[in-house]
C-alpha positions as CSV (number, residue, x, y, z in Angstrom):
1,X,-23.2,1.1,-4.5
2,X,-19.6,2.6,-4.2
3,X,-17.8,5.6,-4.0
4,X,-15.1,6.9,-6.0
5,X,-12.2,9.7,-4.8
6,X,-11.8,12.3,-7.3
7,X,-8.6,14.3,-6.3
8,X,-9.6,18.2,-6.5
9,X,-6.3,18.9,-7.4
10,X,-7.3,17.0,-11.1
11,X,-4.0,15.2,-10.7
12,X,-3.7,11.4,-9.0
13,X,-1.2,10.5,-6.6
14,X,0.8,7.6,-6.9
15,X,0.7,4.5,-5.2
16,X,3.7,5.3,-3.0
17,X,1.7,9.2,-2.2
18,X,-1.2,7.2,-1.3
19,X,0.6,5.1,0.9
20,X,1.9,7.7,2.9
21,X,-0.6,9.6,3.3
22,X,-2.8,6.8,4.7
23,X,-0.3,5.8,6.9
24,X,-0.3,9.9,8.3
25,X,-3.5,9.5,8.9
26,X,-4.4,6.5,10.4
27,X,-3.3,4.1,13.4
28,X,-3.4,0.6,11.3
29,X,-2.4,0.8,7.6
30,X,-1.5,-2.7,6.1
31,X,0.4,-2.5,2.6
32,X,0.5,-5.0,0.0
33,X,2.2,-5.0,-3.2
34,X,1.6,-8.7,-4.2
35,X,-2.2,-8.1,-4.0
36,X,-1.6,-4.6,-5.8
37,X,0.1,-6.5,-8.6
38,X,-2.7,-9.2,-8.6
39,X,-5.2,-6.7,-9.1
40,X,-3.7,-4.8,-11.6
41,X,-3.1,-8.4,-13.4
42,X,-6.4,-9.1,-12.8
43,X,-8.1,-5.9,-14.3
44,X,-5.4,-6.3,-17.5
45,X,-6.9,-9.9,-18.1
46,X,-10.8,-8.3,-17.8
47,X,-10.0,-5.6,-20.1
48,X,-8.7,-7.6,-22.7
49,X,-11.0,-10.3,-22.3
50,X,-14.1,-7.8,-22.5
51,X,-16.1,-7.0,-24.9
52,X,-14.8,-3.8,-27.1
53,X,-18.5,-2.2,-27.2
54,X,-18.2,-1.5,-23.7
55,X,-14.8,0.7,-23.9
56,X,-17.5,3.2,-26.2
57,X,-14.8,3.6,-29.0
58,X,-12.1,3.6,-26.9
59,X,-10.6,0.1,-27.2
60,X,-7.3,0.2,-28.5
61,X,-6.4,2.9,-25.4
62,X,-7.8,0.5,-23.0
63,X,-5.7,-2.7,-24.7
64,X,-2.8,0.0,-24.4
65,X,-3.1,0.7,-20.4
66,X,-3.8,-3.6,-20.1
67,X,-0.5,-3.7,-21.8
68,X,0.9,-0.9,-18.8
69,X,-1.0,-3.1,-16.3
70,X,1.0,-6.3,-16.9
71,X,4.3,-4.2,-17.5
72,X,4.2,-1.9,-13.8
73,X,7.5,-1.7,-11.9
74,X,7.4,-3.2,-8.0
75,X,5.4,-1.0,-6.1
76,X,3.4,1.2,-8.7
77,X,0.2,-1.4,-7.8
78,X,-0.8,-1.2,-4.0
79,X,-3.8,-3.2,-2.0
80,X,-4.0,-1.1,0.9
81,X,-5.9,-1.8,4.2
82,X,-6.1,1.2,6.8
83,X,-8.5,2.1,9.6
84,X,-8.4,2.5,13.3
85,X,-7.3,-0.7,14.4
86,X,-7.5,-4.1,12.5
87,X,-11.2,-4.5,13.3
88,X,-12.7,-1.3,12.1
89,X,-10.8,-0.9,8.5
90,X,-11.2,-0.3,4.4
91,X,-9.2,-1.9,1.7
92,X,-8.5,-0.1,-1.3
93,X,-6.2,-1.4,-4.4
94,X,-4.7,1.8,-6.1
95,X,-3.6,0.8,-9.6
96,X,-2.3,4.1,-11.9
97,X,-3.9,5.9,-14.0
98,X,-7.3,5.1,-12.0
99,X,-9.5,6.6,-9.1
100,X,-9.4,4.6,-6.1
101,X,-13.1,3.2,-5.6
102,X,-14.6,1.7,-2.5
103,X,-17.1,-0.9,-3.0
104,X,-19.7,-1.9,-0.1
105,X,-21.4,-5.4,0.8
106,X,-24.2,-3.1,1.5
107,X,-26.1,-0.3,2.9
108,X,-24.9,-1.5,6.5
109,X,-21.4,-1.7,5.2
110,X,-21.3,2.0,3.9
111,X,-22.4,3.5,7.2
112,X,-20.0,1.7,8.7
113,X,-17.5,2.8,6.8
114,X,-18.2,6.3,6.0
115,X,-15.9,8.0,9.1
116,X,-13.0,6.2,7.2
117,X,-14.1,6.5,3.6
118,X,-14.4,10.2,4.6
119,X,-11.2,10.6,6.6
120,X,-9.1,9.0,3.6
121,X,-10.6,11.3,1.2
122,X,-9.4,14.4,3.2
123,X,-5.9,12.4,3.7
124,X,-5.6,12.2,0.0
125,X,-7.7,15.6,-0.6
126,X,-10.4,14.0,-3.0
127,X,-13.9,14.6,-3.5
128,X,-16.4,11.9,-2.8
129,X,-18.5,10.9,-5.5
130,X,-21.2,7.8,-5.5
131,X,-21.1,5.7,-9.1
């Protein structure tokens, strides 16, 4: 199970807008551009490794945003880690283009999270959705 911020406004921020707005919000917010890029690399390889069924028709747009993916300046990738305090945090990767999604190890893990998970989605004013 996961959750998945949907910005109300239609439009999503960038990396740098997430960023700050996290770190307006919260008391511990950790920012990683290395890991960012990582992801993003990572997510580039899966797409173009996968199989094109599962992109529904749309697989030459998909092989177009890998192709962005391994091209982003310094920056436009994040992993972001923000809470209260080191102990009691999320970490998010915002890659553009893409929703931020929070995964959990479990049902424990979302009910631990949700005060954050919640407070991030008002910092960023998104709608919550479960996928």
């Amino acid at each position: 199970m996961g959750h998945e911020l949907v910005p109300r406004s239609g439009t999503l921020l960038t990396s740098f807008e997430v960023a700050r707005r996290l770190r307006d919000r919260f008391r511990y917010v950790r920012v990683d551009e290395g890991e960012g890029q990582a992801a993003a690399l990572a997510h580039a390889t899966w797409i173009e490794r996968a199989n094109p069924n599962v992109f529904l028709g749309r697989h030459e747009e998909a092989l177009r945003y890998a192709r962005r993916l391994r091209n982003l300046m310094t920056g436009e990738a994040l992993a972001i880690v923000f809470g209260d305090d080191s102990e009691h945090c999320r970490r998010i990767t915002v890659l553009p283009e893409q929703r931020i999604q929070v995964g959990y190890a479990g049902d424990a893990d979302e009910i631990a999270s949700r005060d954050l998970v919640t407070r991030c989605a008002q910092a960023l004013e998104c709608d919550i959705v479960v996928f």
